[in-house]
C-alpha positions as CSV (number, residue, x, y, z in Angstrom):
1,X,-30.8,-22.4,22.4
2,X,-32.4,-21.4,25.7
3,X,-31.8,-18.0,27.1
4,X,-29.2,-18.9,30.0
5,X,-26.8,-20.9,27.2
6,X,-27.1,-17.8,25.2
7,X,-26.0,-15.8,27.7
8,X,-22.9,-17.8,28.6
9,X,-21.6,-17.9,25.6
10,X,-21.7,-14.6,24.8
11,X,-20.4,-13.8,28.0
12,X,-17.8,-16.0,27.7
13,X,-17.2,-14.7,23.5
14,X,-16.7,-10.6,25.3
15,X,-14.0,-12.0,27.3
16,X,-12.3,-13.6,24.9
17,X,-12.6,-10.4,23.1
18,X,-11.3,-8.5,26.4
19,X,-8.2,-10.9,26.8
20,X,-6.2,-9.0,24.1
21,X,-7.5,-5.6,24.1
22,X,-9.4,-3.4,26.7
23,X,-12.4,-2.1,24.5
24,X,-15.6,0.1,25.0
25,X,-19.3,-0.7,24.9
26,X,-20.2,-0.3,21.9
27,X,-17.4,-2.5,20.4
28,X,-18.0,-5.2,22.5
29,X,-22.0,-4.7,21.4
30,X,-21.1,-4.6,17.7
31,X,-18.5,-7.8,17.8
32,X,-21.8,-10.2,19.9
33,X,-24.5,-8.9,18.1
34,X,-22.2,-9.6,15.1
35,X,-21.9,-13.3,16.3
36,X,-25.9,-13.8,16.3
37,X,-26.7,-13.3,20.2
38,X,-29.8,-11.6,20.8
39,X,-29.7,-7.7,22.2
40,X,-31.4,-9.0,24.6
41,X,-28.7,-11.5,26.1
42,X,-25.8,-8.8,24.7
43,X,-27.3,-5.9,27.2
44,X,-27.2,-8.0,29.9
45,X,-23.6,-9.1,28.9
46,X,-22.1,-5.5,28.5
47,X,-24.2,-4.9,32.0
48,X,-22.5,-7.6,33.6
49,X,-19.0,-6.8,32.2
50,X,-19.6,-3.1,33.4
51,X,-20.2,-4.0,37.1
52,X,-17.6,-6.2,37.2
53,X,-15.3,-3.2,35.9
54,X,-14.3,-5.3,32.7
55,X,-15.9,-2.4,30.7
56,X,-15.3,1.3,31.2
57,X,-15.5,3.6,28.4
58,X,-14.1,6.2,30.8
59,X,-11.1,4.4,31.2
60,X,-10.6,3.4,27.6
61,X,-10.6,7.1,26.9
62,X,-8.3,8.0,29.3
63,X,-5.7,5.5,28.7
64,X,-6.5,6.6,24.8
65,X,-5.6,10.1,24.7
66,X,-2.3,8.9,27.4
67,X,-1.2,6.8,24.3
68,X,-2.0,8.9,21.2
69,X,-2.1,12.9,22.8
70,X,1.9,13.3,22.0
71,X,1.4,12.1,18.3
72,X,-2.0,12.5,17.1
73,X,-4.3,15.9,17.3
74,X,-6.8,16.4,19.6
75,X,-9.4,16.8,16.5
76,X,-8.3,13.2,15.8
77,X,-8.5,11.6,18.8
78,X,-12.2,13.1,19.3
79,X,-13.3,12.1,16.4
80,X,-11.6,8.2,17.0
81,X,-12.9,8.1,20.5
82,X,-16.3,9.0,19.0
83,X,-15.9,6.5,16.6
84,X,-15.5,3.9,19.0
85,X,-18.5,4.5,20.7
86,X,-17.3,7.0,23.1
87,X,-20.0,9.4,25.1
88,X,-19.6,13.3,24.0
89,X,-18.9,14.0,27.8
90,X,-16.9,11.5,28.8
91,X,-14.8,12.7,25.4
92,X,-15.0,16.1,26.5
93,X,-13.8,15.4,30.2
94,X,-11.0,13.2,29.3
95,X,-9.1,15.5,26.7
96,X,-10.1,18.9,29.1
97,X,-6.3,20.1,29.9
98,X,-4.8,17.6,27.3
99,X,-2.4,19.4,24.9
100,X,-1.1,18.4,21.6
101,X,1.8,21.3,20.9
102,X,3.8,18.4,20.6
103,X,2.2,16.4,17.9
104,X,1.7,19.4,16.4
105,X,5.9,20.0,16.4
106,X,6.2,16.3,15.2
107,X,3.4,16.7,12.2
108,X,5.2,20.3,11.4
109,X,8.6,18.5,11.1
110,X,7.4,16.1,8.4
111,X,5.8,18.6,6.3
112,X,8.9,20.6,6.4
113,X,10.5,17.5,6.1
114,X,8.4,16.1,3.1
115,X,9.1,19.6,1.3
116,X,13.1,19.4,1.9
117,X,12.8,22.4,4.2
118,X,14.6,23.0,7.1
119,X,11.9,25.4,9.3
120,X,8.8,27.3,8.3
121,X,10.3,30.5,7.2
122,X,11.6,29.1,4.3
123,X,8.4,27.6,3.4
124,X,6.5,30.2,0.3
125,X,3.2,31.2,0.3
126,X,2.0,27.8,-2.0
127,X,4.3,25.7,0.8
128,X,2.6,27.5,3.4
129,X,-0.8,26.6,2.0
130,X,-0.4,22.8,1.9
131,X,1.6,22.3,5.4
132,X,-2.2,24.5,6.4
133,X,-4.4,21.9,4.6
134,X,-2.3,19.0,5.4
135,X,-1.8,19.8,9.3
136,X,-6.0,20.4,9.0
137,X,-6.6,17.3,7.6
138,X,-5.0,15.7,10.6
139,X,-7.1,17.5,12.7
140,X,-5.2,20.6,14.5
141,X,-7.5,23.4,14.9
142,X,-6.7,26.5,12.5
143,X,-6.0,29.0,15.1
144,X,-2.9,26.8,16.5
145,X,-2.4,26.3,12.3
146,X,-1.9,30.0,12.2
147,X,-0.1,30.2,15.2
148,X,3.0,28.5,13.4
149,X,3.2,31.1,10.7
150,X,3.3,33.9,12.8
């Protein structure tokens, strides 16, 4: 298969991918070089798509943290957004000023919830303990952790 067939195709493969989902760089990357096209003929694709504003990992992360900040921590989205191929700055950028009090509230609830409890106070020093791991494991930073118990 000559170079410009190649290139067509896989061009024409990352749209089809982009027709359901906006998706970053690297995803895109990972899904052609997946099919067999060359890196090669898949830089020039993810290139092309760029310029043409089809790509923006910028915009992926914004719209990212829009739909997930009021239900998922800040830790977590990071680490997703990283994940997916997202630059450190451009991560760093997009969640400057975001705020997950909220999520926080809503993971809170279904700990207390999980343990039959009706608010924090009520919760013992072994209760205590676990809403701490399990609200760490999601990703909230221990200083807002600690800011519930006090």
């Amino acid at each position: 298969m000559d170079s410009d067939t190649e290139y067509k195709q896989a061009l024409n493969k990352a749209l089809v991918i982009l027709k359901y989902n906006d998706r970053t760089c690297r995803e895109i990357k990972d899904r052609l070089l997946k099919n067999g096209f060359s890196d090669d003929v898949v830089n020039k694709v993810i290139i092309y798509l760029e310029e043409q504003h089809f790509l923006d990992d910028r915009r992926y992360a914004e719209y990212y943290v829009t739909c997930y900040s009021g239900r998922r921590s800040l830790g977590r989205i990071r680490r997703e957004l990283a994940g997916k191929g997202i630059e450190e700055y451009i991560i760093d950028e997009v969640l400057d000023g975001a705020d997950d009090s909220d999520a926080l509230e809503k993971a809170l609830g279904k700990q207390l919830v999980k343990r039959k409890l009706s608010n924090i106070s009520e919760a013992d020093y072994a209760a205590r303990n676990k809403i701490s791991e399990a609200l760490y494991r999601q990703g909230y930073s221990v200083d807002k952790i600690k800011n519930l118990f006090s």
